[in-house]
C-alpha positions as CSV (number, residue, x, y, z in Angstrom):
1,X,-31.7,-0.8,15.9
2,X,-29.0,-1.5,18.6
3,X,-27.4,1.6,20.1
4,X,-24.4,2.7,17.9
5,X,-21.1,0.5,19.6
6,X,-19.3,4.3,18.7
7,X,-20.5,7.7,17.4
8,X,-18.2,10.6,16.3
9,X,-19.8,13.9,16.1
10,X,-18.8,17.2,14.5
11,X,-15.0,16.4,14.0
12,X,-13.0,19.1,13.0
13,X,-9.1,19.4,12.6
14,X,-6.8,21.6,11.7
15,X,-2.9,21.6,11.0
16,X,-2.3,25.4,10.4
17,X,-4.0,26.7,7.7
18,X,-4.9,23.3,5.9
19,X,-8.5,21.8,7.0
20,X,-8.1,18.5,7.6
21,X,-12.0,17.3,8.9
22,X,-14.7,19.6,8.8
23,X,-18.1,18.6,10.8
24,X,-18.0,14.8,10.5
25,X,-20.2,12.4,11.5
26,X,-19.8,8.8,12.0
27,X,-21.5,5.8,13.5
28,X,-20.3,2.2,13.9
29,X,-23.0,-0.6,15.5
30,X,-22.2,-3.8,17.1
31,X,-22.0,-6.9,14.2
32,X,-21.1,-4.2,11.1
33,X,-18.0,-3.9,9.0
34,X,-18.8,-0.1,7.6
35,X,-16.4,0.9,4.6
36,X,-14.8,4.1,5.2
37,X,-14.2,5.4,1.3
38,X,-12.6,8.3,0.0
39,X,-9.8,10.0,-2.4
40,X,-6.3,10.0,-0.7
41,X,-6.2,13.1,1.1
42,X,-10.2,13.2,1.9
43,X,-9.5,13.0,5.5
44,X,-10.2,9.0,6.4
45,X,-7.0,8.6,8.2
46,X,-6.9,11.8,10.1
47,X,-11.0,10.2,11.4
48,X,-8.8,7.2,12.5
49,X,-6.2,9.0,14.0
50,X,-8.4,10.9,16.3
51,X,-10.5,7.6,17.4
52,X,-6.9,6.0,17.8
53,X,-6.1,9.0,20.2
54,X,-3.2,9.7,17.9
55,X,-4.7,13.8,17.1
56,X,-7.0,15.1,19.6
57,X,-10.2,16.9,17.4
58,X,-10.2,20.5,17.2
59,X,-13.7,20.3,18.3
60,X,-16.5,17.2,18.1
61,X,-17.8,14.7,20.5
62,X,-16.6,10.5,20.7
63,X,-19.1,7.8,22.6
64,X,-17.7,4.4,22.9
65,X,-20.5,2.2,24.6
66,X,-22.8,5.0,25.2
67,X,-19.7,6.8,27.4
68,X,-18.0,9.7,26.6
69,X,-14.8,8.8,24.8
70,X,-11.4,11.1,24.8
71,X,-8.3,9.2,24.4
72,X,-5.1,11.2,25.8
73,X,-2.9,8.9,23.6
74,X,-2.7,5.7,21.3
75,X,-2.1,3.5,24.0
76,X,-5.4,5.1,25.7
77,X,-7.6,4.2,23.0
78,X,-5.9,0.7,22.9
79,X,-6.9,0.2,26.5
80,X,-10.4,1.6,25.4
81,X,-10.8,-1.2,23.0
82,X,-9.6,0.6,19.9
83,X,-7.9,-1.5,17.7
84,X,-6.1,0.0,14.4
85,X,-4.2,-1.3,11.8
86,X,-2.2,1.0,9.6
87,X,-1.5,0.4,5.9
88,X,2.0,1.8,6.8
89,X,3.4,-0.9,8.7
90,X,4.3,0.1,12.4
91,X,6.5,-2.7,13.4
92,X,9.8,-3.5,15.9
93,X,11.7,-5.0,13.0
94,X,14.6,-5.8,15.6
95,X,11.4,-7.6,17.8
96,X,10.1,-10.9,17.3
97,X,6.5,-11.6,15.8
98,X,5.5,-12.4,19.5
99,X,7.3,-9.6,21.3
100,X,5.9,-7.5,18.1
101,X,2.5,-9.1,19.1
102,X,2.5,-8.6,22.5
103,X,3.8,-5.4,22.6
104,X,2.0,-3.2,25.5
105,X,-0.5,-6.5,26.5
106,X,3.0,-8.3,27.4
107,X,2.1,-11.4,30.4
108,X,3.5,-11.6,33.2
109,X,3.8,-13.3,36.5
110,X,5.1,-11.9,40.2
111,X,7.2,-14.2,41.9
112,X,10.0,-12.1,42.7
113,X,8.6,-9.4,45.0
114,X,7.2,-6.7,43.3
115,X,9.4,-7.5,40.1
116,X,7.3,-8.8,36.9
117,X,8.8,-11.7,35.3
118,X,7.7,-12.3,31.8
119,X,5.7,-15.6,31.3
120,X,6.6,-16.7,28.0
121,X,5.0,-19.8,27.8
122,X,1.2,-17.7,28.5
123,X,2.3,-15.4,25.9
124,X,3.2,-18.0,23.3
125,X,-0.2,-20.1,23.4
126,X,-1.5,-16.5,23.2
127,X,0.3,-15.8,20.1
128,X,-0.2,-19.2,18.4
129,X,-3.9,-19.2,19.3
130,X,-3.8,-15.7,17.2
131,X,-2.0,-16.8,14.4
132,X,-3.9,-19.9,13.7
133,X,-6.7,-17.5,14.0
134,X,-5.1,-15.6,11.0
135,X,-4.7,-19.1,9.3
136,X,-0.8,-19.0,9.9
137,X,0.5,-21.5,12.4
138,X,3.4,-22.5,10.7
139,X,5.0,-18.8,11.4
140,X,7.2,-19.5,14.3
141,X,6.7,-16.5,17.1
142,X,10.4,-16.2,17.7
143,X,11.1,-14.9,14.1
144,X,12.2,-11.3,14.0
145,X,9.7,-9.0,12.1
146,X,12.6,-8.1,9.7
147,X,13.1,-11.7,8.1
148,X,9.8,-11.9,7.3
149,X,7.7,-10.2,3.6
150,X,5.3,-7.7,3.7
151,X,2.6,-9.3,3.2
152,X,2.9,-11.5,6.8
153,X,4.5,-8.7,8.7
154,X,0.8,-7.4,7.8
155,X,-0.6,-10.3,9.5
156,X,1.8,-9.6,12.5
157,X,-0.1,-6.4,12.5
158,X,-3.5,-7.4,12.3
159,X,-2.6,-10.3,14.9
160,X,-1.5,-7.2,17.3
161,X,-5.0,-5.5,17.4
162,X,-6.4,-8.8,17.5
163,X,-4.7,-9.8,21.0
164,X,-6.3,-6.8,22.3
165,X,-9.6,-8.0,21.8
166,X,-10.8,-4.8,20.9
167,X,-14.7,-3.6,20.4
168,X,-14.0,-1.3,17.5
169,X,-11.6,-2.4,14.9
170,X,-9.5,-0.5,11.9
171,X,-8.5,-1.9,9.1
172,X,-6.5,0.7,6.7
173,X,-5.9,-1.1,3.7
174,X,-4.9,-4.8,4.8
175,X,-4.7,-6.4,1.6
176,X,-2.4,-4.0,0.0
177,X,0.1,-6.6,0.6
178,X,-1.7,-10.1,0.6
179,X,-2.0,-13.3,-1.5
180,X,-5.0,-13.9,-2.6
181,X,-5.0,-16.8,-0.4
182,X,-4.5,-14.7,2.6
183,X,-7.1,-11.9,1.3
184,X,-9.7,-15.0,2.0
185,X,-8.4,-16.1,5.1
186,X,-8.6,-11.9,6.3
187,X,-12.0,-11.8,4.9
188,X,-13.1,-15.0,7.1
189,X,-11.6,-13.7,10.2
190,X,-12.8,-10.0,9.5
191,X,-16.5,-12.0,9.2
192,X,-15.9,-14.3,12.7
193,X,-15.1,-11.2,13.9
194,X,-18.1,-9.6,12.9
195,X,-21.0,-12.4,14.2
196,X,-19.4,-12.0,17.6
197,X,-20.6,-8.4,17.8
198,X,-17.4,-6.3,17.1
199,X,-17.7,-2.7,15.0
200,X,-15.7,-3.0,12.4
201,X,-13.9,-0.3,9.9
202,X,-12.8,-1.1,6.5
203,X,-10.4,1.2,4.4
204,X,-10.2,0.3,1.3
205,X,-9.6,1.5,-2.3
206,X,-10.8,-1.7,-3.7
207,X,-14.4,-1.7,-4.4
208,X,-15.0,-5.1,-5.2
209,X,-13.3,-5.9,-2.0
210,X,-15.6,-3.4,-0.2
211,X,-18.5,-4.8,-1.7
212,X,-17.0,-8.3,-0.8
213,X,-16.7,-7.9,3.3
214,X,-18.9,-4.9,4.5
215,X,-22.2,-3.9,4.7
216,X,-22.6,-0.2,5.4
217,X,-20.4,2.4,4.0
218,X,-19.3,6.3,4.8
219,X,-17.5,8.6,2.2
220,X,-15.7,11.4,2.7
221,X,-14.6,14.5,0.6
222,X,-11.8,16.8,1.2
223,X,-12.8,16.1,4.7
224,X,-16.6,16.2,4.5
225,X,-19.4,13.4,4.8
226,X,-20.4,13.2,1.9
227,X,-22.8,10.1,2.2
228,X,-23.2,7.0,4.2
229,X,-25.8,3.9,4.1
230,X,-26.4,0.0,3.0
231,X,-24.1,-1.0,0.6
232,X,-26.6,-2.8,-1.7
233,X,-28.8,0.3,-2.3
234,X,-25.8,2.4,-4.0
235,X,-23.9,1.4,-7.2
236,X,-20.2,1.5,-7.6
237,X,-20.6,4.3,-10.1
238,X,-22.4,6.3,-7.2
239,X,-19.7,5.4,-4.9
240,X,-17.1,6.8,-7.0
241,X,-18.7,10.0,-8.0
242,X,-19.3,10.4,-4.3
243,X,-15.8,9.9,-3.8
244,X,-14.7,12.5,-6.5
245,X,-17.3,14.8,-7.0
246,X,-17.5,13.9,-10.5
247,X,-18.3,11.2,-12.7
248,X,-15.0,8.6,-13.5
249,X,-16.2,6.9,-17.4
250,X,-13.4,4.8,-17.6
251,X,-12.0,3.6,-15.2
252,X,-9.6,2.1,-17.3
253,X,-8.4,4.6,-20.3
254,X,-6.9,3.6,-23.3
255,X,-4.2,5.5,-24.8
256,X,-2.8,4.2,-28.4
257,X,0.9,3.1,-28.3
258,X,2.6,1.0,-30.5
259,X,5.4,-1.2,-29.6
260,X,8.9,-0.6,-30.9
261,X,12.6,-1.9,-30.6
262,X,14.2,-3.7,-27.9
263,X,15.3,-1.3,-25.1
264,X,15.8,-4.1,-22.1
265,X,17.3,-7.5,-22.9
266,X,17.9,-9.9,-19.2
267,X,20.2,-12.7,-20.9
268,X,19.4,-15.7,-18.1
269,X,20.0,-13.3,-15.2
270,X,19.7,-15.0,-11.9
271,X,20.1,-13.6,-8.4
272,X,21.2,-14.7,-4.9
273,X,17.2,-14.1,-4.5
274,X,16.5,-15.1,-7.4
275,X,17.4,-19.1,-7.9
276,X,16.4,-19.9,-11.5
277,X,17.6,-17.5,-14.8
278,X,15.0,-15.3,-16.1
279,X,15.4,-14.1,-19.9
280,X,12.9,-11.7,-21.8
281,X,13.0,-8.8,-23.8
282,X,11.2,-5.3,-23.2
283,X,10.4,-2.8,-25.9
284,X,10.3,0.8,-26.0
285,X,6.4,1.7,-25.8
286,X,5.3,-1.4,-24.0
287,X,3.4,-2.0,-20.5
288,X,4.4,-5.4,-20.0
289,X,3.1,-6.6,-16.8
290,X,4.6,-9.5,-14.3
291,X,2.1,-11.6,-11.9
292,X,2.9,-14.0,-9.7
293,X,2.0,-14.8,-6.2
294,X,4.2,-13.0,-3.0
295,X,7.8,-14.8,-3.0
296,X,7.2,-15.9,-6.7
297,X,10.3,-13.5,-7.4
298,X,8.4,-10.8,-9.4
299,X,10.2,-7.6,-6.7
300,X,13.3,-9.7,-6.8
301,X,13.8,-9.6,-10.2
302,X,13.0,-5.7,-10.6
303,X,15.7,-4.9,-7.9
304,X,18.3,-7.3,-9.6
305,X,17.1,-4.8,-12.7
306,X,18.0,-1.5,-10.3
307,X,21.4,-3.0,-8.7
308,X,19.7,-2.7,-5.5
309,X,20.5,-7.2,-5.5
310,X,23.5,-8.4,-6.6
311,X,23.0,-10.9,-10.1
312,X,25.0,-14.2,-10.1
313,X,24.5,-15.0,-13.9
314,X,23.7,-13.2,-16.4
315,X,23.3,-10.1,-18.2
316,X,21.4,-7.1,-18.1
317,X,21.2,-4.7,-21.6
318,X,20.1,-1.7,-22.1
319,X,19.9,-1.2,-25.9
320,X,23.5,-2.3,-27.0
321,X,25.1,-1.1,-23.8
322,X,25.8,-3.2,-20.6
323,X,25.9,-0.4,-17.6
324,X,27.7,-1.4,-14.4
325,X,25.9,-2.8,-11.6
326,X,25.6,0.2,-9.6
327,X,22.2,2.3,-8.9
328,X,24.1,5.4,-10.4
329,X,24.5,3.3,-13.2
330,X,21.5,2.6,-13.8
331,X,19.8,5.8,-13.5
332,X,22.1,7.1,-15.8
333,X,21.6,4.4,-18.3
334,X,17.7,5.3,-17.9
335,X,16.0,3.2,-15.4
336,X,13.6,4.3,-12.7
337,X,12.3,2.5,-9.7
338,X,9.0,2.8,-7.7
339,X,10.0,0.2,-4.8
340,X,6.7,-1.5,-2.8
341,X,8.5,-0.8,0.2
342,X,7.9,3.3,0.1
343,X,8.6,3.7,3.4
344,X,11.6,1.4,4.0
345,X,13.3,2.2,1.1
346,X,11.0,3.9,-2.0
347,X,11.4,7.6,0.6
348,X,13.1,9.5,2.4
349,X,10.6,10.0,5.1
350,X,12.0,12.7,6.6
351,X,12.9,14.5,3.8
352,X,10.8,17.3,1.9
353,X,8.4,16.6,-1.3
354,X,11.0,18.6,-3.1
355,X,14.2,16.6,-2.1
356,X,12.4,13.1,-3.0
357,X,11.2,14.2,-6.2
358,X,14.0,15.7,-7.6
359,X,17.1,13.7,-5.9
360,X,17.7,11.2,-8.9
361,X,18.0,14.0,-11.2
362,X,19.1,17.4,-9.5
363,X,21.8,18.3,-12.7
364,X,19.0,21.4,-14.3
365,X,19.1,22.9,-10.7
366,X,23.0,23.2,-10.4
367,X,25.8,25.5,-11.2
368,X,28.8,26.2,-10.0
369,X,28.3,23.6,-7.0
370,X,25.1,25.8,-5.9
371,X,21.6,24.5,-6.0
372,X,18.6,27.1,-7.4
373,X,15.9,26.4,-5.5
374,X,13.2,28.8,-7.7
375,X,13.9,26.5,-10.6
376,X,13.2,23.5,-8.7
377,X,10.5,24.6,-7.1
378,X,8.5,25.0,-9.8
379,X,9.9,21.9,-11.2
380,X,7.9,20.4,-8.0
381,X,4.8,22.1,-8.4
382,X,4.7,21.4,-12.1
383,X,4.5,17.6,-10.8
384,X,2.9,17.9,-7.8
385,X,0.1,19.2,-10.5
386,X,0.3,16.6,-12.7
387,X,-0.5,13.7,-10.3
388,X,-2.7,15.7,-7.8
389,X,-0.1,15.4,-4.5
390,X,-2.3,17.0,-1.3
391,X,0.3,18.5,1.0
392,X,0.9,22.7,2.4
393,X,3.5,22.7,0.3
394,X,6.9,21.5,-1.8
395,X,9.0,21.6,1.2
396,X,6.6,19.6,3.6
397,X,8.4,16.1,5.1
398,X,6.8,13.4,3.1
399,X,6.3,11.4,6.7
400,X,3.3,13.9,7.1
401,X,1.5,13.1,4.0
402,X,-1.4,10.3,3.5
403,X,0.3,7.0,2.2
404,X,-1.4,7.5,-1.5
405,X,0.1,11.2,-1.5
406,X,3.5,9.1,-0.5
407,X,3.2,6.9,-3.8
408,X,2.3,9.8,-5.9
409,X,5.5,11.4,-5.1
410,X,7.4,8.4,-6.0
411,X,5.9,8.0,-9.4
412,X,6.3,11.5,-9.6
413,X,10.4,11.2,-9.2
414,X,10.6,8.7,-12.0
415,X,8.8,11.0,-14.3
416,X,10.7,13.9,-13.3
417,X,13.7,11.4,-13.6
418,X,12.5,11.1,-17.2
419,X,13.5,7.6,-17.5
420,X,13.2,5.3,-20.4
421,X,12.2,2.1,-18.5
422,X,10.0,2.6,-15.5
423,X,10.3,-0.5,-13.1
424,X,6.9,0.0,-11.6
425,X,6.1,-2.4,-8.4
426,X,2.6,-2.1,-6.8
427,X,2.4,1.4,-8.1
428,X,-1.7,1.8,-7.6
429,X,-1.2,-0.2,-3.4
430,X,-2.9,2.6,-1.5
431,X,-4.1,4.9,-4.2
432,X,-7.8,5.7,-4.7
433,X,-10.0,4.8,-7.6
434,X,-9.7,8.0,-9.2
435,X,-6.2,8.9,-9.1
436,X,-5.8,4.9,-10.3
437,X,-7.4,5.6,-13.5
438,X,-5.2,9.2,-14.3
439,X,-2.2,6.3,-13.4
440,X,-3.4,4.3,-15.9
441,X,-3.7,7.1,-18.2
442,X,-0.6,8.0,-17.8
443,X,1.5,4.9,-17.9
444,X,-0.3,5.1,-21.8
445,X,0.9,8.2,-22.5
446,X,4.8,7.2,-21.4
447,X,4.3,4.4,-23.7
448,X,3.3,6.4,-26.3
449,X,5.8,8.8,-25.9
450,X,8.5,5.9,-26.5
451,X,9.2,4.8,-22.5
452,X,8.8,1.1,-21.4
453,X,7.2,0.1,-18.4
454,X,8.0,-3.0,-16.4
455,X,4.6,-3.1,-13.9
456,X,4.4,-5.7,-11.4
457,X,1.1,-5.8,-9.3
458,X,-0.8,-8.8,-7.7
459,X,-4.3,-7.1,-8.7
460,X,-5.0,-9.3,-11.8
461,X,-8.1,-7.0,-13.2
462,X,-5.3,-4.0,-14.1
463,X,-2.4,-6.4,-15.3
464,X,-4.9,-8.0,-18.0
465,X,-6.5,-4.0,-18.8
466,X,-3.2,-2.0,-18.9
467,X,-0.4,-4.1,-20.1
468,X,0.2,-5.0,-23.9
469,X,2.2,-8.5,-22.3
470,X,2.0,-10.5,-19.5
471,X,4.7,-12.4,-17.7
472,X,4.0,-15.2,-15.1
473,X,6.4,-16.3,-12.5
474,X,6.6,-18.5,-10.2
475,X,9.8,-19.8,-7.9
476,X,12.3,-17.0,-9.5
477,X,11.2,-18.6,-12.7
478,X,8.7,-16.5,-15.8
479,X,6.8,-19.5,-16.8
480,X,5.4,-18.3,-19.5
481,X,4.7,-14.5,-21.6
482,X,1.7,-14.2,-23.6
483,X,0.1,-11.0,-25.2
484,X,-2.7,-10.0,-22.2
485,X,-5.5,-10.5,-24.8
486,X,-5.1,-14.4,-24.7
487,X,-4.5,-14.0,-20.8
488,X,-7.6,-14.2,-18.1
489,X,-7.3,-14.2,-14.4
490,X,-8.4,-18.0,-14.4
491,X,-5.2,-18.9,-16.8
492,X,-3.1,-16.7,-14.9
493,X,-3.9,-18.6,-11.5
494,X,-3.8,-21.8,-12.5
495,X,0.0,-21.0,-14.1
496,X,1.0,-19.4,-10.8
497,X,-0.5,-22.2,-8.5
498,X,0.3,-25.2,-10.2
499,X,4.7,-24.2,-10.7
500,X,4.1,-23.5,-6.5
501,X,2.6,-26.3,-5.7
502,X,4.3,-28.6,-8.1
């Protein structure tokens, strides 16, 4: 065996009271992509934050190349060779993808004295060379990072840690956001990468995608090491009760709900964003799922839903009523909104667990103009209960919590919202396998209990498990809505890909 390319040893942190890491051991060789698995919360990217020189340990030891390794900062490790990308995107928006690229590794040349001029024309055949690397020449380097999707502001992302050339690379969840098509293409590079002798890293909650790109694998457990080896000699149903500390059965529940009366009627609504009308009717105690690939209009058409987009055409009906097109509106008339973007727009970062849950529906808290904060407190904790949130406490900032602890408290607002239709986009993107399947669970037991779910996601195996429906679309336009029975991820693909490249 080669000499490990890194080696953490007996990393513990704190933050107060809460243990964070408690002893843990990790090793990354030259030419391997080990999988880093665990629940959200279980400590994975408080590991990364110390190797990124982002927390310092409480106590361990770091090697990098056999030396001893103790970054002062982010932009220490980055000078190491420690490249990371975050599944929170940590972009310039106002920047271009090449400044956005560049950023901290920026060329120059000295012509002027002691003054650096910077050489744009190096830096451009730096950044093309990248993004052709990433499969993506067509996107122009000049393009500010807030024009672009999510899904290729993630491949500005991974294209920053790749102009590093980094020895040890991070990736924390960076398919959350891509095509298919681009999930291949990431694979292929993470691969290249590989067979010319970089360590590699691989967060991810999706197994098959573990199983797909890595070879070794490390779990942790309310931040323990829990187990670590080849992935070929474990099963997935090891992995996961490593991961949990119990066995999952189904991964997948079923809970009984039957279908009722029309709650949601779109009459051909179209959007600014949206250039073809949509029409299709929702009923109370349905999942009825929407695929599509990225820019098909499947996020589009839910915001149109939540007034957050203007419609052009159209109307929007909830039951016999027509509510103004207003987000007040239509959180009064009973609609609910888990946005992809938690960060941008889904949170208020900076807020408390307490204020994002409860901001949508503060009325059982207030009289006379004065807010009681016992009552909502244990509003809070009632939910944080329900869908397992890690965190000190109600009134921590939701910044500070893990990004699946982020999406819990969304879905947690809606709920607490009690809304009738539940505009659900990406809802599982980040969250572990575990806590996926008690989300799954739950959606059935909403439908049950009378509420309709509008669920958007681009992973096809939940669509065609969960929903009673599925919708296609494709160019703003559903293209067809069949019961998910006489759906498979083949039919669903070939719908999808032949409208885009028609």
């Amino acid at each position: 065996m080669p000499e490990p390319l890194l080696t953490m040893k007996g990393i513990s942190k704190h933050f107060g009271a809460t243990r964070a890491l408690r002893n843990v051991d990790l090793e990354v060789y030259p030419g391997q992509v080990l999988a880093l698995i665990g629940e959200n919360g279980a400590g994975k990217s408080t590991l990364m934050k110390v190797l990124s020189g982002a927390h310092r340990p409480d106590s361990g030891t770091m090697l990098l190349a056999g030396r001893p390794y103790a970054p002062t900062g982010p932009h220490a490790a980055r000078i190491a060779g420690i490249g990371m990308i975050y599944q929170e995107l940590n972009l310039a928006d106002d920047l271009s993808v090449e400044d956005n690229i560049m950023l901290g590794k920026e060329q120059a040349r000295f012509g002027m004295g002691r003054w650096g001029i910077m050489d744009r024309v190096v830096q451009r055949r730096l950044v093309r060379k990248v993004l052709e690397q990433l499969g993506h020449p067509d996107l122009r380097p000049e393009t500010p990072v807030r024009e672009l999707p999510v899904a290729l502001q993630q491949l500005v992302e991974i294209a920053r840690a790749l102009i590093v050339q980094a020895r040890v690379l991070v990736f924390d969840e960076p398919t959350s956001s891509l095509t298919g098509q681009d999930v291949t293409k990431l694979f292929q590079v993470i691969r290249n990468l590989r067979d010319a002798g970089i360590g590699i890293v691989y967060i991810s909650h999706f197994l098959e995608e573990v199983r797909e790109v890595c070879d070794h694998y490390s779990i942790l457990r309310d931040g323990e090491s829990v187990g670590h080896g080849k992935l070929q000699e474990v099963s997935e149903d090891d992995i996961v009760a490593m991961m949990v500390g119990r066995t999952v059965d189904h991964l997948f529940p079923k809970v009984a709900h039957e279908p009722g009366e029309v709650i949601l009627t779109l009459d051909r609504v179209s959007g600014y964003k949206i250039p073809t009308t949509v029409s299709l009717e929702i009923h109370r105690g349905e999942i009825l799922g929407i695929s599509g690939l990225v820019g098909a209009g499947r996020t589009e058409l839910l915001r149109c839903l939540a007034a957050l987009d203007p419609v052009r055409s159209g109307k929007i009906r909830i039951g016999q009523f027509t509510p103004p097109h207003t987000p007040r509106a239509r959180i009064q008339a009973g609609l609910g909104l888990v946005s992809e973007d938690r960060k941008g727009e889904g949170l208020a970062q900076s807020r408390s667990i307490a204020d994002n849950l409860t901001y949508s529906r503060l009325q059982p808290y207030c009289r006379f103009g004065m807010l009681n904060l016992r009552r909502r407190r244990q509003a809070v904790e009632h939910w944080m209960g329900q869908l397992q949130v890690k965190a000190r406490s109600p009134e921590q900032e939701v910044e500070a919590l893990s990004g699946g602890n982020q999406q819990k408290v969304a879905l947690a607002r809606i709920m607490h919202q009690d809304a009738d239709i539940l505009l659900l986009d990406e809802p599982t993107r980040g969250i572990d396998v575990g806590t996926k399947s008690e989300i799954y669970r739950l959606m059935g037991e909403l439908a049950a209990n009378g509420k309709a779910i509008l669920f958007v996601s681009s992973y096809l195996t939940e669509l065609l498990e969960v929903c009673d429906r599925i919708a296609v679309m494709a160019r703003g336009q559903i293209r067809a809505v069949r019961p998910a029975t006489d759906w498979t991820e083949e039919k669903v693909m070939r719908i999808a890909i032949a409208v885009e490249n028609g």
